[in-house]
N, C-alpha and C positions, 0 to 999 in steps of 0.2 A: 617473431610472433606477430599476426597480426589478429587485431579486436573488431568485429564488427557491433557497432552501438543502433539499434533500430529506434525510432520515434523520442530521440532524445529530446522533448520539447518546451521540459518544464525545469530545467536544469539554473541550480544558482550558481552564484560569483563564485564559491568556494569551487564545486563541483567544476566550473571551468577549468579555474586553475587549475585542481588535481590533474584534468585530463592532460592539460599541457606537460606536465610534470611527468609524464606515465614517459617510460621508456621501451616504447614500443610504436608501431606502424597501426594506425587507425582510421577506420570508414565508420561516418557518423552519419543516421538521416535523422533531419531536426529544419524545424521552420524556423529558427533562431540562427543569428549567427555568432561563430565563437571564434575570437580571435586567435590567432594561431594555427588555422586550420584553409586550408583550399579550396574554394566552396565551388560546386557543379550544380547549379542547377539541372534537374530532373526531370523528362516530358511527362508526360502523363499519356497513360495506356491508348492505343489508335484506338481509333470511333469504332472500328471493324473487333475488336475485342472484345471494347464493351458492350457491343450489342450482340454480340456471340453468348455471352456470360448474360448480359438480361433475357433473352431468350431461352436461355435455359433454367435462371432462377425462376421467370414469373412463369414457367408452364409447370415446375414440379419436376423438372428432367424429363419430363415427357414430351417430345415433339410432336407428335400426332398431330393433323390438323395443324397444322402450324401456318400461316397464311403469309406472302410475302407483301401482300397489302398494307401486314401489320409495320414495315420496314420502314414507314414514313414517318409513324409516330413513336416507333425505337428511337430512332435517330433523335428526332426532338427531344424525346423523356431525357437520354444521353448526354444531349446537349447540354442539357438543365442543369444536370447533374454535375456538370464542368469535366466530364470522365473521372471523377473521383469513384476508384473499385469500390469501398464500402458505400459510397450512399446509391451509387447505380444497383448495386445489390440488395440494397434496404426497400429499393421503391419495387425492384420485380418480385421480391418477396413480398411485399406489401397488396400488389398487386395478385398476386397466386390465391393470398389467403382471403381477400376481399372479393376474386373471383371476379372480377374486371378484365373488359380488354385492355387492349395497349391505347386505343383511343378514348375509351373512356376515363383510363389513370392517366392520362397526357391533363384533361379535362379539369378533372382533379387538383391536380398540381399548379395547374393556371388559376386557378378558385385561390386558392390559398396565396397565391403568391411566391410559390417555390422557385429559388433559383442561383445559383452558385456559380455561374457565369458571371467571371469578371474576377469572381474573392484573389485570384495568383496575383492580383495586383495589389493587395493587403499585404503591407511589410511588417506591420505589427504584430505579434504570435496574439498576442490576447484579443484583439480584436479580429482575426480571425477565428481564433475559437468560437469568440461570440457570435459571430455568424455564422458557422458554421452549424455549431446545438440551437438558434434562430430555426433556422430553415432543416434543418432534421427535424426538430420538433413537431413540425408541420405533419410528415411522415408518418411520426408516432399518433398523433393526433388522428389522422385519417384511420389507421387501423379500431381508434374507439375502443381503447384497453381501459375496461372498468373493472375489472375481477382483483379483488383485494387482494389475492394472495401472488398475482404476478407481478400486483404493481410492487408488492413490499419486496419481494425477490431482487428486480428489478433496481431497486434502491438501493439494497445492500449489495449488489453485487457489485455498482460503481463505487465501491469506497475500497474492493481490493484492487491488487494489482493489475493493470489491464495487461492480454494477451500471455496471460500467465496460467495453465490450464490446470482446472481444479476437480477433483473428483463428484461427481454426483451426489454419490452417499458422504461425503463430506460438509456438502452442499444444506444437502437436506437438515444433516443435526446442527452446524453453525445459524443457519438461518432459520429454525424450528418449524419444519415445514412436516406436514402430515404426508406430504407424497410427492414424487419428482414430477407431478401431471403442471405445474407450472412451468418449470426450470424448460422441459418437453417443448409447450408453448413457445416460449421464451425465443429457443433453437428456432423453430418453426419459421415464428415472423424473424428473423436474421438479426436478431437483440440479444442473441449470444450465440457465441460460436460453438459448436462442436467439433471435438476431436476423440476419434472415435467413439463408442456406445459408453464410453465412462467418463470422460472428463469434459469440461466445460468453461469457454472463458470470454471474456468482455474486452471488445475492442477499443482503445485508447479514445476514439472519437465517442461513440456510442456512450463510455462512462461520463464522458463529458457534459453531455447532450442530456441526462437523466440529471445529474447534478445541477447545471443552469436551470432545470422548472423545478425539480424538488429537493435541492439540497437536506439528506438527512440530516437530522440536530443530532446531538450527542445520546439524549436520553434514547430517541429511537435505537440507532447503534449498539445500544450500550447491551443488549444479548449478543451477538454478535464479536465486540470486543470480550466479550467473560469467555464467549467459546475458544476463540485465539487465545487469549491466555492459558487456558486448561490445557489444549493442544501441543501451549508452548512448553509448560511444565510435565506433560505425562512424556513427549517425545524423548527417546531414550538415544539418538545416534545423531550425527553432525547432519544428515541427511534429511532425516523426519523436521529436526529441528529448523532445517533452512528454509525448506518450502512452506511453513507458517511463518515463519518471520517475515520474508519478502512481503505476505498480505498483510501480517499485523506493522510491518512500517508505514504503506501502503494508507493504511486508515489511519494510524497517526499523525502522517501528512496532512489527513483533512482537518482534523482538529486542532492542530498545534499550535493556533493561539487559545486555545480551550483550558482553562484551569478547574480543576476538583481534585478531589481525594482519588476519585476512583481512575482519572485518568493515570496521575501519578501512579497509583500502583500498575497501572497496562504501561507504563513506559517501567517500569522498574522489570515490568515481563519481558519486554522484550532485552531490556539489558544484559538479565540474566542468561537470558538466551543466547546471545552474542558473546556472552563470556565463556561459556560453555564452548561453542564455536571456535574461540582463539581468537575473537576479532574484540579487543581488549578498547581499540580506538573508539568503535561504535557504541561498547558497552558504557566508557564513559561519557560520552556524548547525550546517551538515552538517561544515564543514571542523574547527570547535574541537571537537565532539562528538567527532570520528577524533584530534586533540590531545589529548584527555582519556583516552582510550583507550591513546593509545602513551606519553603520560607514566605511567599506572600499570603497564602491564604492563612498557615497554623501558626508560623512564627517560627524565631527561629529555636527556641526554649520548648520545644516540643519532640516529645519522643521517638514519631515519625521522621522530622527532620532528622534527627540522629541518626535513623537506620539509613540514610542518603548518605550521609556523611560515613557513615561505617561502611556503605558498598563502595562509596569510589575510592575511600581508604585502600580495599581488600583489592581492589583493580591495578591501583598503583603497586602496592605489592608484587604483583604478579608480574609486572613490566618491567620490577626491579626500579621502582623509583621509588626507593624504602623512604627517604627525609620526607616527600609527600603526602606518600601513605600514614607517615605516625602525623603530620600538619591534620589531614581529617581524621584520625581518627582519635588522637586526644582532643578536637573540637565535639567529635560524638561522645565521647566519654563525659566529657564536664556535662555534655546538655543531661546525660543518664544520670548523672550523680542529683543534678538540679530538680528532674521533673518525675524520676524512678527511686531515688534513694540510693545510696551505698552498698546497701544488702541485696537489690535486686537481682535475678539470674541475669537479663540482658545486662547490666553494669557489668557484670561478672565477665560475661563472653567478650566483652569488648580489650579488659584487662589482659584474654586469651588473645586477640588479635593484635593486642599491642606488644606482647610478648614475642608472638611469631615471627614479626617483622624486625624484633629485636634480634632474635634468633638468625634470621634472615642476612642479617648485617654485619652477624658476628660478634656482635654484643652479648656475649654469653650472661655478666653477672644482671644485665640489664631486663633480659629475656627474662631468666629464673626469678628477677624479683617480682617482673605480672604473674608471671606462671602461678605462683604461689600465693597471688594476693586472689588471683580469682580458684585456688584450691581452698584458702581461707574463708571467702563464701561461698564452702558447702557444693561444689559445682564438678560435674568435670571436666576438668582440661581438655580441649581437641586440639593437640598442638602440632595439628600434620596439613590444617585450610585455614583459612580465612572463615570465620562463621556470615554467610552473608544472610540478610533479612527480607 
């Protein structure tokens, strides 16, 4: 088997490891280096390419009139550019839509100070990022985008996955948008990619570059995050299910020193999600992050926290690491008994999952005594899941 990994850039210690660990043959490209691996530096596209490719983005694919006069100030803009393909394609779109020649966007770009000549000498990933969305921004700035509703587009779209292509009409109701004549634009000036007449996606640089001037806050997001979630819960197949996950991790990333109630339950979506899936590791992972969150903010004597404790309960279960699964989930039971009462339905259900796991282990008399304790209040038994919340 071999993996190809593209724009691996943002990757942690752990995610290191793992890759070490993978057994199999791999090709990473990433400005980072990762030990264990054989690093090749990469050239960067001839001069004669990219000016092939700005030629064709800033006229519209129209050649017509095309002058070879213009070949002096290609060359420079290119230069500028350090032949990096995305922002040599950023500036001849920029150029198309602004209806400039090549000398007067050469012009342009000197005004502001644009120039990327030099950055391959940047070893630090983050400090090249910062230069890079620096001098992009510039780009943006030049085209003079005021229109409210591409700048918000725009916004949200850097918090999902980059280079991950997303349907239009998906587009429109995640982001509550009256009509795709944004998204359109967007494509236009090369601030988001298209792939063919339906889907649409954001390039890893370009997300970046939007986030260093307007980092969205939560509250903004927070339509957005409610649409991923609903997405996450209506998708009926391991399929529908993946392709909102990858974007709702995606935006959890940007938040994830973010604590509130309503994050918590968007990580409990996507857990759920993952569990559904089979991928039991990640479900836990997302579930104790949202535990971590409602032990500091609610406490841990709170019924919310309980329902954290009852899902990674119900996860351990599944993995067959029953002594775990009953550790949380007699710790949710007691917070139910404390903050809900003895008679409550969720006390109840919890007796249900403490029984199953009983069940689970072969504990027959053990099983039948929750069974019974939560048929005793008034409930009934689901003695086939995990009830999760």
């Amino acid at each position: 088997m071999l993996v190809f990994i593209d724009n691996a850039d943002t990757m942690t210690k752990e995610e290191k490891k793992w890759l070490n660990s993978c057994k199999c043959r791999m090709i990473i490209t990433s400005r980072q280096k990762i030990d264990g691996f054989y690093g090749v530096n990469i050239n960067s596209p001839s001069p004669e390419y990219c000016k092939e490719m700005y030629i064709r983005e800033s006229r519209g694919n129209n050649l017509d009139g095309y002058s070879l006069d213009e070949d002096r100030y290609i060359e420079k803009i290119t230069e500028l550019a350090n032949y990096h393909t995305q922002t040599v394609m950023l500036i001849a779109k920029a150029q198309y839509c602004l209806g400039l020649s090549s000398e007067e966007m050469l012009d342009e770009l000197n005004n502001t100070g644009f120039v990327l000549k030099g950055n391959d000498e940047i070893i630090d990933t983050e400090e090249y990022e910062l230069t890079m969305a620096e001098h992009l921004t510039k780009i943006f700035n030049l085209l003079n985008v005021t229109d409210e509703t591409q700048l918000k587009a725009i916004r949200l779209f850097s918090l999902l996955a980059p280079n991950t292509p997303v349907k239009k009409r998906d587009i429109k109701k995640w982001f509550e948008l009256k009509s795709l004549s944004s998204i359109n634009e967007l494509v236009k000036y090369g601030w988001l990619n298209s792939s063919g007449s339906e889907y649409v996606s954001i390039h890893p640089v370009i997300a970046d570059v939007v986030k260093y001037n307007n980092k969205p806050d939560f509250e903004f997001a927070l339509p957005l995050i409610n649409a991923l979630q609903e997405e996450m819960k209506v998708a009926d197949d391991y399929i529908k299910k993946n392709a909102v996950i990858v974007h709702a991790v995606a935006v959890e990333k940007v938040f994830d020193a973010f604590e509130s109630k309503e994050f918590a339950v968007f990580l409990d979506s996507i857990a759920k999600s993952n569990h559904f899936n089979g991928r039991y590791n990640d479900s836990l992972t997302f579930y104790q992050k949202a535990l971590l969150i409602r032990d500091r903010i609610l406490g841990t004597n709170h019924s919310d926290t309980a329902s954290s404790y009852n899902n990674i309960g119900g996860v351990y279960n599944n993995q067959g690491s029953y002594d775990k699964a009953l550790e949380y989930l007699e710790k949710a039971l007691e917070i139910r008994k404390k903050t809900l009462g003895i008679d409550h339905p969720d006390t109840a259900d919890l007796y249900n999952n403490i029984g199953l796991v009983y069940r689970n282990k072969g504990l027959y008399d053990k099983a039948l005594e929750h069974y019974n304790k939560c048929l005793e209040m008034h409930t009934i038994g689901r003695h086939d899941r995990i009830l999760f919340e």
